[in-house]
N, C-alpha and C positions, 0 to 999 in steps of 0.2 A: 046315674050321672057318674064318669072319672071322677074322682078325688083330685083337687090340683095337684100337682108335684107326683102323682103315682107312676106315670108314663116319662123316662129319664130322657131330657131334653138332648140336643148335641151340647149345649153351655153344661147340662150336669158332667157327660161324658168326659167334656173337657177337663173342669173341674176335677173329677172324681179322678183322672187320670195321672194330673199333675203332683197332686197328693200320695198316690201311689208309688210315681216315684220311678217304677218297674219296666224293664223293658217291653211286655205284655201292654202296659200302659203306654209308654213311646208308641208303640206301632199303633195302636186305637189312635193315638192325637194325629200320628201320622194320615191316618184314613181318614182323617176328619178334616185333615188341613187344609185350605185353599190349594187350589189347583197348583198357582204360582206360588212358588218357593217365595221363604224370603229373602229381601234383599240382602248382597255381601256388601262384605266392609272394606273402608281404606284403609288402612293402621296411620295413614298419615292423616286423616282428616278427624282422627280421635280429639275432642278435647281436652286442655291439660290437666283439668279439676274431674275429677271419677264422679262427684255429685252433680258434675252439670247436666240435669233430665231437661230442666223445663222447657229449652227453645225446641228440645226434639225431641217432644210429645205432643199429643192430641192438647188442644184448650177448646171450652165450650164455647158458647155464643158470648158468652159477657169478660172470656180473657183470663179464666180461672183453670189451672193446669188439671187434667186429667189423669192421671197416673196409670201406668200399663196394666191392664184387666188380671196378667197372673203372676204371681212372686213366687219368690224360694230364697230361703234363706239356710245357708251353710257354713254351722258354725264348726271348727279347724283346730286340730293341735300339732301342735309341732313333733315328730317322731323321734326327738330327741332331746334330751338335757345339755341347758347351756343356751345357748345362741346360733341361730341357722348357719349353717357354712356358706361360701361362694355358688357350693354345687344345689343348694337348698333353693338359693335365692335365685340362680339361672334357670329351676328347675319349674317356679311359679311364675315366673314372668314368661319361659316359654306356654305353659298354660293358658293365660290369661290374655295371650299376643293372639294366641289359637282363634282365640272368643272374636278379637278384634278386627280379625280377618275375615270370620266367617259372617258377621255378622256388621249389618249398616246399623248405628248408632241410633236408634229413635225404637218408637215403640213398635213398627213392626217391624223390625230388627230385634236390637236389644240392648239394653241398659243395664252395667252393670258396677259392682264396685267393692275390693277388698280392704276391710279394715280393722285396724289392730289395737289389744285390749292392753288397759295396765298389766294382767299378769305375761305378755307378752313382751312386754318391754325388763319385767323386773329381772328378764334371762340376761341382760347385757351389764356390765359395770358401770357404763354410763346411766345416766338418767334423761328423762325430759327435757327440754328447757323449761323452764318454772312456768314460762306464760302459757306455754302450750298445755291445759285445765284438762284432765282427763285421770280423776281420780279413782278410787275403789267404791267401785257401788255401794250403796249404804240405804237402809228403809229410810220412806220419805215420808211415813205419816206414822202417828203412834199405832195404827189400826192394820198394816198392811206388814206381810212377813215372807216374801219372795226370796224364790233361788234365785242366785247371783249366775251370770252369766260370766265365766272367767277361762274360757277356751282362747286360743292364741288367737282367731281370727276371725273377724266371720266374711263371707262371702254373699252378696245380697244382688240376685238374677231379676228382671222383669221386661215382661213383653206382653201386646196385646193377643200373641201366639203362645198358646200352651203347647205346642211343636217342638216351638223354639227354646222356652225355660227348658224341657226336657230335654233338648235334645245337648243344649248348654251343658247344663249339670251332666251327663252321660260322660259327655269330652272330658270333662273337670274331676269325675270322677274313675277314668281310666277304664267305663263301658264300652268306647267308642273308640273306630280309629280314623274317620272321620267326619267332621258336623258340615254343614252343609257345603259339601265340597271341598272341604282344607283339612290336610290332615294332621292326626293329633299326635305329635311327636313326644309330649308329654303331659301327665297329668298332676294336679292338685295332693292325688293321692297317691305321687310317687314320692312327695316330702311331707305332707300333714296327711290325720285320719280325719274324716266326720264325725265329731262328736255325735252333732244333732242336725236335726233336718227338719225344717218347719216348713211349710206351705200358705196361702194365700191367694187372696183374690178382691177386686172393689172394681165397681162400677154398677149402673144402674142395670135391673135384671139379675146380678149375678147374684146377691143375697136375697133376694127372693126364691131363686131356684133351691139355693139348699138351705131355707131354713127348716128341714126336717132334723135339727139339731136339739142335741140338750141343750137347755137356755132358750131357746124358744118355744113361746106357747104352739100347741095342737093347731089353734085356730090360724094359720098362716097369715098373721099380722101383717110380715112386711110390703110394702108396698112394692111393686114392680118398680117404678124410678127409682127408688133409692138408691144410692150405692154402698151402703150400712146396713147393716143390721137394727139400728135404732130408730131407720125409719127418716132419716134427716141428709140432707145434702153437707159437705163440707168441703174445707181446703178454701175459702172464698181468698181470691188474690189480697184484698185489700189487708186480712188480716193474716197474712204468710209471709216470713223476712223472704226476703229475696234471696239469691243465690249470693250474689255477692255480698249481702249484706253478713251471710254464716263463714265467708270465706275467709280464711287469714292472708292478710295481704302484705306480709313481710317475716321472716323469720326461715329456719331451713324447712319447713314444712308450708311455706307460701304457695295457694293453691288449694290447698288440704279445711279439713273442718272435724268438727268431731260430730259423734254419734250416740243417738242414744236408742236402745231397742228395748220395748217393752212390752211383755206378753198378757194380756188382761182376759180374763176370763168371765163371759158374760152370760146374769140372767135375768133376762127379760119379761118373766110372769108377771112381773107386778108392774113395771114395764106398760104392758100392755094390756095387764087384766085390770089394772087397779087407777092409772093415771088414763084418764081420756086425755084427746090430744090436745088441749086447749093447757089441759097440765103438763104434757111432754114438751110442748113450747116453752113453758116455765121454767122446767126440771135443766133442760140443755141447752137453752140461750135465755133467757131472762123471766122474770113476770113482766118485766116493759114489753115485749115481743108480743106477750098475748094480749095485753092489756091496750098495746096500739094495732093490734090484728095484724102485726108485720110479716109473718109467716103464711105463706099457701103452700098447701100439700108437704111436698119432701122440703121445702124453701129454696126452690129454684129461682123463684120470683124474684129473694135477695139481691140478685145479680151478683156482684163482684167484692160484694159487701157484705158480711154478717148484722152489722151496723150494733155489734155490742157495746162497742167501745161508749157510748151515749150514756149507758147505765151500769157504769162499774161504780161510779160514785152513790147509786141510789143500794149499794145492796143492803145496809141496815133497814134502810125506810121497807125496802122490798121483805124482808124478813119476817117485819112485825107485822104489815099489812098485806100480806097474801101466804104467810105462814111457809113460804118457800124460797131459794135462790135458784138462778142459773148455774150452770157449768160453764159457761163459755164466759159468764159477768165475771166469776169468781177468779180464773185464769187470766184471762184478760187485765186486773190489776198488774201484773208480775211481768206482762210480756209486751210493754214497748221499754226503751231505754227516753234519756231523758231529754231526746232530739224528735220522740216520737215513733222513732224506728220497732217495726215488730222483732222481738229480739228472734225465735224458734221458727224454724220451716217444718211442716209435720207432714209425714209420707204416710199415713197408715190404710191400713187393711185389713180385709176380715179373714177369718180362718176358718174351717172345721174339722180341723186336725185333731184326731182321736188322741185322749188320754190314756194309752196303755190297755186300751177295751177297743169291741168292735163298734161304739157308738161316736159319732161324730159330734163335737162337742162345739158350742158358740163362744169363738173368741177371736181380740180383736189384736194385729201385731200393731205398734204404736214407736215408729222409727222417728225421730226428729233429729235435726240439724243446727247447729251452735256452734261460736268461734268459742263457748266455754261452755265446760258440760254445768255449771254454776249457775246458771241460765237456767236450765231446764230445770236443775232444783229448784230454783225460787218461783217457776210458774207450777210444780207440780206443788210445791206445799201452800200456793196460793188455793191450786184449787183443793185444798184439805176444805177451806173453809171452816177453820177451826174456832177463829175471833168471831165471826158470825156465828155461830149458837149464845152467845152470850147473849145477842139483839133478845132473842125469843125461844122459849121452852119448846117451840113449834119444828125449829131448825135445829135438830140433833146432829152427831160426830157422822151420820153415815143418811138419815131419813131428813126428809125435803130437801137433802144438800145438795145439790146439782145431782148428779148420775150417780154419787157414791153409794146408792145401794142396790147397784145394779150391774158393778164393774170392779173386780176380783184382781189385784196384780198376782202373775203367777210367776213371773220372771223378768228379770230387768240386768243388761248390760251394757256396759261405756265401752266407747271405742274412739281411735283418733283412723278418721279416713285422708291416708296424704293423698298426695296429687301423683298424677298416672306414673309420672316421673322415677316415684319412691314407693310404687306398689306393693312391690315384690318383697315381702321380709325385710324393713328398712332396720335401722338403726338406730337409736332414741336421737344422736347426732351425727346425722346424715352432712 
């Protein structure tokens, strides 16, 4: 008998190509791509906020957005000391106009959006406006010690087309002269370098083709449906702020949001050698979950709804009497405001992007969305679950605490994404 996974699918190729990065890999996606091109863009029918994906993406059957099967992410330094000039700032918006034209705005097109870090702004003598919350990344639990992400820019590509990210990033990066039919009069990399280059991928299928990863076990746990690695459905509309709700709606960056990018590195032996799934219910949505059998298979069943919010208030009780929490109970404390609203919109995806070795390694990118990056600390240090070990000797700083000992931060950066308007190199007061 094959071995699953020994014979490389077109989803590996795909995959395997994107990551690469390489024009050898362009041409493979290329031979791989639908027949019909994708579709071009209007530059006028762009909308004005860069985070608006969700009306022009895929949603499943229950209303829950899908996010474009392949990312890249490109993080940017400015090639110079000081403050970008006129010619810096004509030089990226011609760039990124490129993208707009070539490309129709949804996921078989492409989605796309630059956005800029505190040490990017600390180049100007202006500062911030005070409201606008986009601080210096700082560790968020006494347990976790990640490199800061502090590159001027990052640039974040996605499309159900591995064609298209690649062929994106080519233009962007001054490969190409031009992407689908428009040409590229200028590039990314005639005013910033690439620092870094990260890759991605989610939806159901695709983490199952390559979990031939460190961090996952031998025995090909994941499940086809998933679109995780851990085996579980996510993103449920019900508990994801809305677009407008991360948006700022008055001030010079009205339109715009901020960002937060997190790199977690994941391993899943114990995972899946040691929780059966009646425990992995427990571990990443609740012991209420397993205990009212609310979950089938990856939790498609959920529909639209996680339905944690019901047991954020049980989690001592749940503590002492099943010797474990959730991940999603624990977070879920921190993330609505006091009108009910979900405060975070979360974009994440999986990776298998090599560590500096020829081995592809299981990790997960972890993008959210906020009108304050203040926000996102106070659900990330909810989900520490730190006051909860006191409940019971049972719930340690990292063991039975939702996914904490299974999920590694390796890196983490703040960003303020404006609106399409103030893309290009803005200003701290535009």
């Amino acid at each position: 008998m094959t071995p699953p996974h020994s014979t490389p699918s077109r989803r590996d190729v795909l995959k395997a190509a994107v990551a690469a990065g390489s024009t050898a890999a362009l041409s493979a996606c290329l031979d791989l791509a639908p027949d019909d091109g994708p579709p071009s863009g209007d530059p006028t029918a762009k909308p004005g906020r860069q985070h608006a994906w969700n009306d022009h993406v895929r949603t499943d059957d229950h209303g829950n957005v899908e996010l474009p099967r392949h990312q890249t992410l490109l993080y940017l330094t400015l090639d110079r000391d000081g403050p970008p000039t006129p010619g810096d700032r004509e030089t990226v918006e011609s760039a990124l106009s490129t993208l707009d034209e070539a490309y129709e705005w949804s996921n078989e097109g492409l989605v796309f959006s630059a956005a800029y870090s505190p040490a990017y702004f600390e180049r100007f003598d202006a500062a911030l406006p005070e409201r606008v919350a986009v601080p210096d990344p700082e560790p968020l639990s006494p347990f976790e010690d990640p490199v800061f992400d502090t590159q001027d820019a990052l640039v974040h590509l996605a499309s159900d087309r591995a064609d298209v990210v690649l062929a994106a990033e080519h233009a962007l990066t001054g490969e190409a002269d031009e992407v689908n039919g428009v040409a590229v009069d200028a590039a990314l990399t005639d005013a910033l370098t690439v620092d870094s280059r990260r890759t991605g991928f989610v939806g159901a299928g695709l983490p199952a083709d390559r979990q031939d990863a460190a961090g996952v076990p031998d025995s090909d746990p994941v499940p086809e449906e998933s679109p995780l690695f851990m085996g579980f459905t996510a993103g449920f509309a019900a508990n994801q702020a809305t677009e407008d709700y991360v948006t700022f709606d008055d001030g010079p960056f009205a339109g715009g949001t901020t960002k937060v990018v997190a790199n977690l590195r994941q391993r899943l032996d114990d995972w899946y050698g040691e929780q059966d799934y009646e425990e992995r219910v427990m571990e990443l949505f609740s012991p209420g979950h397993a205990a009212d059998d609310l979950v089938e298979g990856v939790g498609n069943n959920l529909g639209a709804d996680s339905r944690v919010d019901r047991y954020v208030d049980d989690l001592a009780e749940h503590a002492r009497e099943y010797g474990r929490v959730g991940h999603a109970q624990k977070a879920a404390r921190a993330n609505r405001d006091g009108d009910g609203n979900v405060r975070l919109l979360r974009r994440h995806f999986e990776s298998t992007d090599e560590l500096g070795s020829d081995q592809a390694v299981a990790s997960l990118h972890f993008p959210t969305l906020q009108r304050d990056v203040r926000e996102f600390e106070a659900v990330r240090r909810a989900m520490n679950g730190t006051d909860v070990t006191a409940a019971t000797p049972a719930v340690r700083q990292r063991v039975n605490n939702g996914i904490l000992e299974y999920v590694f931060v390796r890196r983490r950066g703040y960003f303020l994404v404006p609106p399409r308007s103030l893309r290009a190199l803005p200003e701290p007061d535009p």
